[in-house]
CHARMM-style PDB file with segment names, atoms N, HN, CA, C and O in Angstrom:
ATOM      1  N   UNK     1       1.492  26.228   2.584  1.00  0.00      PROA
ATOM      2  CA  UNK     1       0.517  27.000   1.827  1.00  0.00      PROA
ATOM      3  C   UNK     1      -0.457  27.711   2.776  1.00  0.00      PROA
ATOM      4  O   UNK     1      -1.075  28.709   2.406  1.00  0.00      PROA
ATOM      5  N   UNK     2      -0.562  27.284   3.775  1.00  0.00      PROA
ATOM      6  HN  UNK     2      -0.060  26.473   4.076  1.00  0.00      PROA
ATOM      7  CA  UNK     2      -1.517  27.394   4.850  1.00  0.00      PROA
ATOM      8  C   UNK     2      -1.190  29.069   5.358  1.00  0.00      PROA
ATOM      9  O   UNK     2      -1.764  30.156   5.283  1.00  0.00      PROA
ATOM     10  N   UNK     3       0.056  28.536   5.893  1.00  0.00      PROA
ATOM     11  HN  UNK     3       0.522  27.653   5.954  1.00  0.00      PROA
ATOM     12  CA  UNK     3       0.939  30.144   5.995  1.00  0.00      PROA
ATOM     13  C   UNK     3       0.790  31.356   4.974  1.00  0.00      PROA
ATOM     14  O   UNK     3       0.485  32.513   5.266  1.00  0.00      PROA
ATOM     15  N   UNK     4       1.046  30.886   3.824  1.00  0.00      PROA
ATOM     16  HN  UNK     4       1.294  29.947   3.587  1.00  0.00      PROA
ATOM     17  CA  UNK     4       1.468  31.843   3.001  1.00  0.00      PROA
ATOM     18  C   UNK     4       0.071  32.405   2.610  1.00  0.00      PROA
ATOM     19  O   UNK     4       0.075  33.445   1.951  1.00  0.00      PROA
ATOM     20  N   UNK     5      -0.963  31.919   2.892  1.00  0.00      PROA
ATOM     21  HN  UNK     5      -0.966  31.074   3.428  1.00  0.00      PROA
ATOM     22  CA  UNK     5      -2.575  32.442   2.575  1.00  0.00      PROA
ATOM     23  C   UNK     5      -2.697  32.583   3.709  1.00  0.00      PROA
ATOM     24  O   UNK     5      -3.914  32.408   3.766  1.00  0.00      PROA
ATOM     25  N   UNK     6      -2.359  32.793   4.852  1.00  0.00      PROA
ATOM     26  HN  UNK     6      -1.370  32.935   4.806  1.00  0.00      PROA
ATOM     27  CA  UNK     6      -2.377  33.409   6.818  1.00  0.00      PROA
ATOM     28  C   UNK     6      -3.757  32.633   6.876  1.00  0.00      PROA
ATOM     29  O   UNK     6      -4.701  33.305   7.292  1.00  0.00      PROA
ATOM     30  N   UNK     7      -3.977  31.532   6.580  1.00  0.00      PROA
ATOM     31  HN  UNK     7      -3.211  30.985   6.242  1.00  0.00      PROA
ATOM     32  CA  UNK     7      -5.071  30.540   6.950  1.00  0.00      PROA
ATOM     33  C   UNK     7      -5.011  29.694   7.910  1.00  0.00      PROA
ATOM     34  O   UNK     7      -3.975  29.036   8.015  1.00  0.00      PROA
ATOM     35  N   UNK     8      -6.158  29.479   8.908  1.00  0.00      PROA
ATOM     36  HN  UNK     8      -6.999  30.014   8.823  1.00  0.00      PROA
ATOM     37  CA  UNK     8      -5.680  28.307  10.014  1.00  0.00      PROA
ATOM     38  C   UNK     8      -6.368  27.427   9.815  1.00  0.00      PROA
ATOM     39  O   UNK     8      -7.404  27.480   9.152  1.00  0.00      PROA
ATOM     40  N   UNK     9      -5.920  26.484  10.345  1.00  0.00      PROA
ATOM     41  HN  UNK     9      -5.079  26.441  10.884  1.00  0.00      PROA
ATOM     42  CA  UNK     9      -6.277  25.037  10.246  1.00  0.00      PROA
ATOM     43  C   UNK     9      -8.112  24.826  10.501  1.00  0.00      PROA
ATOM     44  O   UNK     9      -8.824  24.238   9.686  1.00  0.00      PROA
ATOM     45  N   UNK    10      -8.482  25.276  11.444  1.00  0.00      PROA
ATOM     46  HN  UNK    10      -7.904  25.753  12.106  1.00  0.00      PROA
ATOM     47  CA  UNK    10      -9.912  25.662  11.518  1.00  0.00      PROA
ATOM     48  C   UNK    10     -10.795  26.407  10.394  1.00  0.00      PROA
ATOM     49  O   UNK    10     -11.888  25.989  10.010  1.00  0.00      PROA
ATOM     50  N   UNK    11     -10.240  27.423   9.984  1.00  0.00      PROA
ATOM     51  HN  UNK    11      -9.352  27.763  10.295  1.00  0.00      PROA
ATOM     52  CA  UNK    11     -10.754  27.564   9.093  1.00  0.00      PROA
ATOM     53  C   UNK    11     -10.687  26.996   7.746  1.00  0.00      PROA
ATOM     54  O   UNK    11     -11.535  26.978   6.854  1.00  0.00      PROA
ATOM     55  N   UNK    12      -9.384  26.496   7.796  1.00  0.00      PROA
ATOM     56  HN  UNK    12      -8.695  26.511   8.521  1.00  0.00      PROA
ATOM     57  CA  UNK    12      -9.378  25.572   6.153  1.00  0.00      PROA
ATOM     58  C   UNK    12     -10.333  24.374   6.135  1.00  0.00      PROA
ATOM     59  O   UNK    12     -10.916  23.892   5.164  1.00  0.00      PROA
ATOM     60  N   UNK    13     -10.361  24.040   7.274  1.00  0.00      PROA
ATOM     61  HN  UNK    13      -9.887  24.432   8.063  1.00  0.00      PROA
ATOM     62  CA  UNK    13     -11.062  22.531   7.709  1.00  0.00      PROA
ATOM     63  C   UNK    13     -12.761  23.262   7.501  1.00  0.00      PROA
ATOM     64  O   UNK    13     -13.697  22.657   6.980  1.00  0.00      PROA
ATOM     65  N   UNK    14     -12.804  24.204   7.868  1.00  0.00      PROA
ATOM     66  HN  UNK    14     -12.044  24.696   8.292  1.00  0.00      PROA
ATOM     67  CA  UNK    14     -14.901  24.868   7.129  1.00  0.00      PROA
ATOM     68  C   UNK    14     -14.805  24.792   5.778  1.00  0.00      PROA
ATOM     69  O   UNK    14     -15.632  24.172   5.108  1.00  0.00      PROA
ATOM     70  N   UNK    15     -13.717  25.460   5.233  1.00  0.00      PROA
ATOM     71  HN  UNK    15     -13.045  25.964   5.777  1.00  0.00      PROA
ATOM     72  CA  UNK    15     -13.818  25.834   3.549  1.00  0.00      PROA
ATOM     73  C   UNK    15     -14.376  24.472   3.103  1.00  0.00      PROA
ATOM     74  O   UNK    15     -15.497  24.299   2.625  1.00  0.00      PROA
ATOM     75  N   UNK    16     -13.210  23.293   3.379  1.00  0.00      PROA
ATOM     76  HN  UNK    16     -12.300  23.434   3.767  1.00  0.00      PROA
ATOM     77  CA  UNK    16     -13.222  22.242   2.420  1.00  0.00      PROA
ATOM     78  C   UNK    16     -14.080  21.300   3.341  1.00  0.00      PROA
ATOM     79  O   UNK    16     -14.058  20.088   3.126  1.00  0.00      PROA
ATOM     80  N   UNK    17     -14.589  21.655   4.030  1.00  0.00      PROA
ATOM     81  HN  UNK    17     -14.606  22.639   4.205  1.00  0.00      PROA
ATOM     82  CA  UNK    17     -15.721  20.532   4.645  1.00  0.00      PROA
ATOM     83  C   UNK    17     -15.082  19.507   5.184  1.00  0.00      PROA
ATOM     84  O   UNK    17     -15.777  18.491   5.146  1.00  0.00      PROA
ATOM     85  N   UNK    18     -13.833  19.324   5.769  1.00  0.00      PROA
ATOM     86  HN  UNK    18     -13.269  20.148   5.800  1.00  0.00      PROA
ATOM     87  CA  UNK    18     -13.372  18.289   6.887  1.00  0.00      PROA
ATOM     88  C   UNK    18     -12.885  18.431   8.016  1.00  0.00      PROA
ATOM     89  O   UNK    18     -12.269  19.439   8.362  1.00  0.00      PROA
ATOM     90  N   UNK    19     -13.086  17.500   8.691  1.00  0.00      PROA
ATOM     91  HN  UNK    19     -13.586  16.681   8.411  1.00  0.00      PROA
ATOM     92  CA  UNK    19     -12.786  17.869  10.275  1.00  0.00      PROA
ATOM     93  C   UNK    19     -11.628  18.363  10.453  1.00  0.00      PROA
ATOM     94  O   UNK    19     -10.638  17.927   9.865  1.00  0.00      PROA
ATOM     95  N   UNK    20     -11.594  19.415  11.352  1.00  0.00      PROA
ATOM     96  HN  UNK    20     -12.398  19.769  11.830  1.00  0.00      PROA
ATOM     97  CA  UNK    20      -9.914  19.458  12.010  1.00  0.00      PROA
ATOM     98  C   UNK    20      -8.488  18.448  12.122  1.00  0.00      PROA
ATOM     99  O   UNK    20      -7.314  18.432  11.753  1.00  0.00      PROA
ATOM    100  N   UNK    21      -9.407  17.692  12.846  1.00  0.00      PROA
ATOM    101  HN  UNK    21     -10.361  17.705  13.146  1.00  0.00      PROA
ATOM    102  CA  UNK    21      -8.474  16.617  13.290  1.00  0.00      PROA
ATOM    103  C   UNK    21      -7.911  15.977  12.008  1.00  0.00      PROA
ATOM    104  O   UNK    21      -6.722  15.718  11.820  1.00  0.00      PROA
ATOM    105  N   UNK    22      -9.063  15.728  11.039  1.00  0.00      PROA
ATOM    106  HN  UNK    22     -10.029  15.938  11.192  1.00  0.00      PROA
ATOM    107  CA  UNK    22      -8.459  14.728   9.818  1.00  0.00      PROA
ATOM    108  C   UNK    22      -7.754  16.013   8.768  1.00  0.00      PROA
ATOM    109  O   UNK    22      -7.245  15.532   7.755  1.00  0.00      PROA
ATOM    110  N   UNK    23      -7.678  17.214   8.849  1.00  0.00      PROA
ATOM    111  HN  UNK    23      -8.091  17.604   9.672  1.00  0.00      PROA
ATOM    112  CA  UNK    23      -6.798  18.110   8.172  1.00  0.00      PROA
ATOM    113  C   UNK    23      -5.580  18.143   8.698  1.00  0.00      PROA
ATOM    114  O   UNK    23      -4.548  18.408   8.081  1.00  0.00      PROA
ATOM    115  N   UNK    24      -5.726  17.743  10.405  1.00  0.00      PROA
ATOM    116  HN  UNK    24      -6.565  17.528  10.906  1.00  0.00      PROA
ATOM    117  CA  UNK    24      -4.350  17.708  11.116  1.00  0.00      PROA
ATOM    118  C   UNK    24      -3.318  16.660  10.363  1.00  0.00      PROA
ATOM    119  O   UNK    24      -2.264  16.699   9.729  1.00  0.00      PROA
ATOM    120  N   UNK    25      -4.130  15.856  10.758  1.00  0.00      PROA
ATOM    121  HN  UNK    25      -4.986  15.824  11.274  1.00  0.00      PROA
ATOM    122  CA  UNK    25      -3.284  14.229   9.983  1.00  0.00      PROA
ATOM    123  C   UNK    25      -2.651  14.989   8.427  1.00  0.00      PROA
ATOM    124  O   UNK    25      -1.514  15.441   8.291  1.00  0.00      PROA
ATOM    125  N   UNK    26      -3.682  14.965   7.427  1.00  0.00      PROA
ATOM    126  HN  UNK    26      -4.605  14.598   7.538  1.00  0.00      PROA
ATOM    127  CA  UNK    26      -2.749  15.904   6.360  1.00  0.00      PROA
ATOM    128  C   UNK    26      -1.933  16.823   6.796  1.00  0.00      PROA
ATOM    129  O   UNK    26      -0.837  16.275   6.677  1.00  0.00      PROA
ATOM    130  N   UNK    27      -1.778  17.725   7.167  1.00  0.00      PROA
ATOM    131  HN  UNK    27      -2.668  18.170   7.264  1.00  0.00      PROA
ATOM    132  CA  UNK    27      -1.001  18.593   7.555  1.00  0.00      PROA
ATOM    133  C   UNK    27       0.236  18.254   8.105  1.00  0.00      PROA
ATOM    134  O   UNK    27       1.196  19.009   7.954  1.00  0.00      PROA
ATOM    135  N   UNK    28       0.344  17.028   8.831  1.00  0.00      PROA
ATOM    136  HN  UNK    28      -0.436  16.414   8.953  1.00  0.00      PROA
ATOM    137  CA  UNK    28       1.878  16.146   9.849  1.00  0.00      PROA
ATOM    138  C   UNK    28       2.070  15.332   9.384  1.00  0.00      PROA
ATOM    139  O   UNK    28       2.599  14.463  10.076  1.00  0.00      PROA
ATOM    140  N   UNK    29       1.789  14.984   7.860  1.00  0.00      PROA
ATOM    141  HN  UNK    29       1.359  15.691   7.298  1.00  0.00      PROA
ATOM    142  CA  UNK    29       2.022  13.878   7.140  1.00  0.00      PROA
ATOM    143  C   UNK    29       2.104  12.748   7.628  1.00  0.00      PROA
ATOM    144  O   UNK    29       3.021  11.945   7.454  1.00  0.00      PROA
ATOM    145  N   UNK    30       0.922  12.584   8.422  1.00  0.00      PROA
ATOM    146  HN  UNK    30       0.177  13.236   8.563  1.00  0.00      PROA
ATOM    147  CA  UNK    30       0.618  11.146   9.365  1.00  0.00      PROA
ATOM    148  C   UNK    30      -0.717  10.570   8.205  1.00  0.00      PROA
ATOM    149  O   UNK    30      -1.632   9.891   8.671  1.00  0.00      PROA
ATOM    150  N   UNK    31      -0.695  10.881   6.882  1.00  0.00      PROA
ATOM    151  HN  UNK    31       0.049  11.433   6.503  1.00  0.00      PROA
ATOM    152  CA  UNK    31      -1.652   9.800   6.207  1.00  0.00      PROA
ATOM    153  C   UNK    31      -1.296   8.768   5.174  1.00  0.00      PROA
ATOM    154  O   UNK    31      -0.375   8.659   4.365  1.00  0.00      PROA
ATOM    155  N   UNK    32      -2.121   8.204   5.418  1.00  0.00      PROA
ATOM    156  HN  UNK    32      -2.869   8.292   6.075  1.00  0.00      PROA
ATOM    157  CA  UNK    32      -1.122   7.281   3.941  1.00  0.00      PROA
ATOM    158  C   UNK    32      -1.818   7.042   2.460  1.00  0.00      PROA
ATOM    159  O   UNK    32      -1.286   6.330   1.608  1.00  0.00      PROA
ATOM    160  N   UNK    33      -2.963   7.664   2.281  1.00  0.00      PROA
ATOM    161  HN  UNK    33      -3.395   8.242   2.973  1.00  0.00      PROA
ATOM    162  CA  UNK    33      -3.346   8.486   1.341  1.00  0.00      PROA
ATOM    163  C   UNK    33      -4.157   9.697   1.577  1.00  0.00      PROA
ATOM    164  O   UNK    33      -4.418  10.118   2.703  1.00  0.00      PROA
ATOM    165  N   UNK    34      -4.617  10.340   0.272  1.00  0.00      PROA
ATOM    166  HN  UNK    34      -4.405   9.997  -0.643  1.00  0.00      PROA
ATOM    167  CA  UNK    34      -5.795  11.382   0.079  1.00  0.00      PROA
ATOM    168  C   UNK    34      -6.827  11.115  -1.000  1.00  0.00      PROA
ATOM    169  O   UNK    34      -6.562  10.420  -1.981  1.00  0.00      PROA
ATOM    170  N   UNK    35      -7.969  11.660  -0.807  1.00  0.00      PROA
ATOM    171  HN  UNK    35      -8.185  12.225  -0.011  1.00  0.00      PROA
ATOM    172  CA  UNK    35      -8.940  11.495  -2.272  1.00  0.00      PROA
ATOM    173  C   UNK    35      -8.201  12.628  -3.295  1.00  0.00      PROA
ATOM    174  O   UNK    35      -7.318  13.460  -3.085  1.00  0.00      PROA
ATOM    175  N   UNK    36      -8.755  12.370  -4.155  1.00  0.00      PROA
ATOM    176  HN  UNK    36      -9.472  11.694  -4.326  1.00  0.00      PROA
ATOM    177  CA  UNK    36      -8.587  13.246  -5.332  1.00  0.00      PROA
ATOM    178  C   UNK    36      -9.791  14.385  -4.691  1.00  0.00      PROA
ATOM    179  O   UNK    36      -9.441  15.429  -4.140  1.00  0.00      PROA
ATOM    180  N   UNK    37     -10.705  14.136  -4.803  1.00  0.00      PROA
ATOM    181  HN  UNK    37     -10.990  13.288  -5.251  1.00  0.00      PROA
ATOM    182  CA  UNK    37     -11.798  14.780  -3.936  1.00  0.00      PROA
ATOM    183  C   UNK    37     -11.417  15.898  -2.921  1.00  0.00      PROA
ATOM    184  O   UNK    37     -11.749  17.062  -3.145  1.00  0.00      PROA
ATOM    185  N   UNK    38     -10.691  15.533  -1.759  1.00  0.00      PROA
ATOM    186  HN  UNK    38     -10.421  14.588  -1.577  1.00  0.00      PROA
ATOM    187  CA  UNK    38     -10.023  16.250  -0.251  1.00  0.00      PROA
ATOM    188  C   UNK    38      -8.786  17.120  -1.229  1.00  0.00      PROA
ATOM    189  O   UNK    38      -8.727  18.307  -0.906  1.00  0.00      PROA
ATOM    190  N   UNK    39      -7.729  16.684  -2.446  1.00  0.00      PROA
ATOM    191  HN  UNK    39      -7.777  15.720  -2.709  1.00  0.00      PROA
ATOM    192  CA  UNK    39      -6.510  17.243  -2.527  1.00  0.00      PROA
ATOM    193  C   UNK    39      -7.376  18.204  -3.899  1.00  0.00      PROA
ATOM    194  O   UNK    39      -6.424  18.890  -4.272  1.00  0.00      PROA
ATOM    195  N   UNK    40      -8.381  18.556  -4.666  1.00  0.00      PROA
ATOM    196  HN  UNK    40      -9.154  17.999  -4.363  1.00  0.00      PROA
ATOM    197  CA  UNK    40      -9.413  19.181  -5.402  1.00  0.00      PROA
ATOM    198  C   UNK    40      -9.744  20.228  -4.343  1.00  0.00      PROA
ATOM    199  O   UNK    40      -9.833  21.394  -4.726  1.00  0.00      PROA
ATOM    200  N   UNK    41      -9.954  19.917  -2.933  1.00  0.00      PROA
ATOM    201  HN  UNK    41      -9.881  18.970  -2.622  1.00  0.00      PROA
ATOM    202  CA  UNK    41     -10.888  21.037  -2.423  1.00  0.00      PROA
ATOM    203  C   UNK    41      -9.312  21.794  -1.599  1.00  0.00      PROA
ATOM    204  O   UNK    41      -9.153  23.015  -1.611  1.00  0.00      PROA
ATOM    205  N   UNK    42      -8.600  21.136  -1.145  1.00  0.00      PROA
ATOM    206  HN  UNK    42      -8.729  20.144  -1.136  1.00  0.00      PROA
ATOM    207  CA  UNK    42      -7.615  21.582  -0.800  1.00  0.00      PROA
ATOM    208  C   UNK    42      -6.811  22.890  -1.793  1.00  0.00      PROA
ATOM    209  O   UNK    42      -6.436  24.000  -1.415  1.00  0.00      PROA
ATOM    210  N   UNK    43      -6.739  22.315  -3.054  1.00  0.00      PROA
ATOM    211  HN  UNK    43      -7.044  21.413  -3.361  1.00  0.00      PROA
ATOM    212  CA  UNK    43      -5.892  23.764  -3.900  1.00  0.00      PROA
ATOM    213  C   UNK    43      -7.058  24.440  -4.827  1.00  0.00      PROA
ATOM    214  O   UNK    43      -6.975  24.881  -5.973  1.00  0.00      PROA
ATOM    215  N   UNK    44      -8.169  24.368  -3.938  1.00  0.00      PROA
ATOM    216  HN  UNK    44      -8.236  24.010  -3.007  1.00  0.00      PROA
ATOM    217  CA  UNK    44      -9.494  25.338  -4.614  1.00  0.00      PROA
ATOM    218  C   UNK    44      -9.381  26.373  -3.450  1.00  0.00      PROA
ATOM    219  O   UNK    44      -9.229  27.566  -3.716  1.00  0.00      PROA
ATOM    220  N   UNK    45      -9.436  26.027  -2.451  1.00  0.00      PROA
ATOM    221  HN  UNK    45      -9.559  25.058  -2.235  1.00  0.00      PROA
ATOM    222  CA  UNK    45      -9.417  26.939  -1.279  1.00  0.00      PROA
ATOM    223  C   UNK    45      -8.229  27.803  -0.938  1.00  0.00      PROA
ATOM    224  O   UNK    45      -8.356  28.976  -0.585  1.00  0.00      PROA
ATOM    225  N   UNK    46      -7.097  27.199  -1.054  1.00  0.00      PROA
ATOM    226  HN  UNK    46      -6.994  26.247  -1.341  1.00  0.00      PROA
ATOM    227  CA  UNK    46      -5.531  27.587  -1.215  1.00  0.00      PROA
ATOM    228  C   UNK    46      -5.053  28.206  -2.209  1.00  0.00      PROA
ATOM    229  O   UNK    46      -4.045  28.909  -2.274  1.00  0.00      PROA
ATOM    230  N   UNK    47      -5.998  27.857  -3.193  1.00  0.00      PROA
ATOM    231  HN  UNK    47      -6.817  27.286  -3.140  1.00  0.00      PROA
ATOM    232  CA  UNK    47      -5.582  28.458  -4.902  1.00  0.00      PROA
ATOM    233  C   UNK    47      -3.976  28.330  -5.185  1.00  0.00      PROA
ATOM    234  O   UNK    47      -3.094  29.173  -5.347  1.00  0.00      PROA
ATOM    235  N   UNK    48      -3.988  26.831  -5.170  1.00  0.00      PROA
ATOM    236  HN  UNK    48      -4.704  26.145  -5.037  1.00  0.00      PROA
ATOM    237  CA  UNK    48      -2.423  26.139  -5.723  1.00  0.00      PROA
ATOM    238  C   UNK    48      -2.799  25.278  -6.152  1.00  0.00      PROA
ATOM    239  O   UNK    48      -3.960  24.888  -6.030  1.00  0.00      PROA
ATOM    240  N   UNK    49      -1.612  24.544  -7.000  1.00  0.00      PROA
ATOM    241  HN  UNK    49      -0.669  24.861  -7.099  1.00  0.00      PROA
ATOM    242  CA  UNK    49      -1.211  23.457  -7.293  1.00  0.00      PROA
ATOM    243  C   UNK    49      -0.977  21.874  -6.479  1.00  0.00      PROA
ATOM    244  O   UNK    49      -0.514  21.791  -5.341  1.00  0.00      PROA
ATOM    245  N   UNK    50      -1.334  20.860  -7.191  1.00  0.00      PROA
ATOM    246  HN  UNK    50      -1.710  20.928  -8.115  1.00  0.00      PROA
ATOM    247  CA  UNK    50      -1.360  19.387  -6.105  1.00  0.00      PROA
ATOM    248  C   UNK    50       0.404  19.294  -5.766  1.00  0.00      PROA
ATOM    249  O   UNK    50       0.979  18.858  -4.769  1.00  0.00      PROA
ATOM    250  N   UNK    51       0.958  19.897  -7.040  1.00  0.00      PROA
ATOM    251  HN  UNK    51       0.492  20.251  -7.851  1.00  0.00      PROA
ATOM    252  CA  UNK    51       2.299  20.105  -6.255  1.00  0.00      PROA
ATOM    253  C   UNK    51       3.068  20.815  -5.628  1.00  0.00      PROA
ATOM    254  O   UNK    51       4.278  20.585  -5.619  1.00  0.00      PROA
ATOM    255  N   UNK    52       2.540  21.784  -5.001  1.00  0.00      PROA
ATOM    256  HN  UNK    52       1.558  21.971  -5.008  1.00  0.00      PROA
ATOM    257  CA  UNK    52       2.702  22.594  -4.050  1.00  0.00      PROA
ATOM    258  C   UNK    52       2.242  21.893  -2.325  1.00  0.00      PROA
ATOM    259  O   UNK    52       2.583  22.247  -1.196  1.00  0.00      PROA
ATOM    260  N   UNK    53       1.403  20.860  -2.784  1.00  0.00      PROA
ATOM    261  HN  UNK    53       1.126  20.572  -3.701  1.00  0.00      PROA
ATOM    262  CA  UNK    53       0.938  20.461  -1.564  1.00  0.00      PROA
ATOM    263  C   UNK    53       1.607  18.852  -1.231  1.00  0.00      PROA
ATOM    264  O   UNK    53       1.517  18.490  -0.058  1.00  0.00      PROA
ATOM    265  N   UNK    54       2.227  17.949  -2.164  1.00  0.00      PROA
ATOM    266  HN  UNK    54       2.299  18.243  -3.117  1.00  0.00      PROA
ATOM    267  CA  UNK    54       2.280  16.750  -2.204  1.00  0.00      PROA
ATOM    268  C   UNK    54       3.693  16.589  -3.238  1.00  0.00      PROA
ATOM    269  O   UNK    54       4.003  17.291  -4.200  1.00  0.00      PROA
ATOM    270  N   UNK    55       4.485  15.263  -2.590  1.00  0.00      PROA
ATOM    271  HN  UNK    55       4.233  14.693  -1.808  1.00  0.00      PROA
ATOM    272  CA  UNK    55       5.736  15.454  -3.228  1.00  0.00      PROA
ATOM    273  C   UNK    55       5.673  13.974  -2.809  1.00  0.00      PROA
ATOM    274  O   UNK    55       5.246  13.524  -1.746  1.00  0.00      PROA
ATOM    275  N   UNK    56       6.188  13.303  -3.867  1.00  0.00      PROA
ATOM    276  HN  UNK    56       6.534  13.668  -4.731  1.00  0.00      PROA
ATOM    277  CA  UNK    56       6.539  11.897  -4.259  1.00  0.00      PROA
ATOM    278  C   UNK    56       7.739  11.514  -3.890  1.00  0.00      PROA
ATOM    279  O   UNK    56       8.672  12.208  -4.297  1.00  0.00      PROA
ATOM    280  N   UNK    57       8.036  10.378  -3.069  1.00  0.00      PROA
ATOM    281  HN  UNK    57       7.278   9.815  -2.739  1.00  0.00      PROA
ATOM    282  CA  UNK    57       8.986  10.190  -2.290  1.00  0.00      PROA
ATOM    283  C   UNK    57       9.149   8.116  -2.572  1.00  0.00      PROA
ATOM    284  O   UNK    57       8.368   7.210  -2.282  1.00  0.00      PROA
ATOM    285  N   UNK    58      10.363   8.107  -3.160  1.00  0.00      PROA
ATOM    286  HN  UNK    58      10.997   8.843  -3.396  1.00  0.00      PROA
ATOM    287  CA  UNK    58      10.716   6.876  -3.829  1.00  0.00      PROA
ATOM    288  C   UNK    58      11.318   6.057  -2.035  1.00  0.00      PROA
ATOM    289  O   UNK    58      12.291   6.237  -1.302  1.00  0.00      PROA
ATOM    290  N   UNK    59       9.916   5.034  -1.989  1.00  0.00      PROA
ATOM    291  HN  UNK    59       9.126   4.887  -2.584  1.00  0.00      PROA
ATOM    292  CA  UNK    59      10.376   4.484  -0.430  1.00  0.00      PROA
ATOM    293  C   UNK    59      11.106   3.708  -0.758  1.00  0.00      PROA
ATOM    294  O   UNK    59      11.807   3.327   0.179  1.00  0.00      PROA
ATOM    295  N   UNK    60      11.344   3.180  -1.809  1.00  0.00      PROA
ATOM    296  HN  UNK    60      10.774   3.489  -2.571  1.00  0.00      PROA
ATOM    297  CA  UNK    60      12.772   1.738  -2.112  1.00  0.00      PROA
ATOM    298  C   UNK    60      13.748   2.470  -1.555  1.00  0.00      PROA
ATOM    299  O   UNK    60      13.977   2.177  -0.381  1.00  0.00      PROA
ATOM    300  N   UNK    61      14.635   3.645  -2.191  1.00  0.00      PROA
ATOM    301  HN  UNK    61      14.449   3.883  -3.145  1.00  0.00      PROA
ATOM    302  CA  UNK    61      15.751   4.275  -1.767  1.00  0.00      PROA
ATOM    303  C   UNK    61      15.884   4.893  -0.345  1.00  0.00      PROA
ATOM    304  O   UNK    61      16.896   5.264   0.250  1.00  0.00      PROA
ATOM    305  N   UNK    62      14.177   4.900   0.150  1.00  0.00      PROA
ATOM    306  HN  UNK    62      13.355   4.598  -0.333  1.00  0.00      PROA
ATOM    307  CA  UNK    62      14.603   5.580   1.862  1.00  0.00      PROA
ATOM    308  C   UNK    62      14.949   4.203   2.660  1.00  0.00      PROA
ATOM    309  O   UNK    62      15.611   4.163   3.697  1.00  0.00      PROA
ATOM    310  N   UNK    63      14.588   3.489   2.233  1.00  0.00      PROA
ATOM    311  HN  UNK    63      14.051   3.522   1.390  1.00  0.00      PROA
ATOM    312  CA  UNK    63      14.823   2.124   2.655  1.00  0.00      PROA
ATOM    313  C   UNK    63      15.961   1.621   2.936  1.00  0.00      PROA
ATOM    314  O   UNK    63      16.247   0.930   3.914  1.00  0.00      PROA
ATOM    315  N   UNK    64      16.950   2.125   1.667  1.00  0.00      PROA
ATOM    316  HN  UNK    64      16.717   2.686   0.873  1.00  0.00      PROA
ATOM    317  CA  UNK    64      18.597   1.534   1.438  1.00  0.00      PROA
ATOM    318  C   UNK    64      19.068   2.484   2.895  1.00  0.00      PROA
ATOM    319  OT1 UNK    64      20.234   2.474   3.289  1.00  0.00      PROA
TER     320      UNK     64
END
């Protein structure tokens, strides 16, 4: 989404008021959650959908 609005990480991280670094982590899917709060300011700024940004992934079956 980041791309497709030619937005960088620096600047998304001013819009929604969080650090770089902790937008990085979202961004490399190195988190293991989000607020409702952070994924609210995220597709206010992006002007999308939570599912455009986040996709549900059944860990029992990555498991098998």
């Amino acid at each position: 989404m980041m791309a497709k609005r030619k937005m960088s990480l620096n600047n998304l991280s001013e819009l929604i008021d969080i650090t770089p670094s902790n937008l990085s982590i979202l961004k490399n899917e190195k988190e293991k959650a989000i607020r409702f709060s952070t994924l609210d300011a995220l597709c206010k700024a992006l002007n999308c959908q939570p599912g455009d940004l986040i996709e549900y992934v059944n860990e029992e079956k990555n498991e098998e």
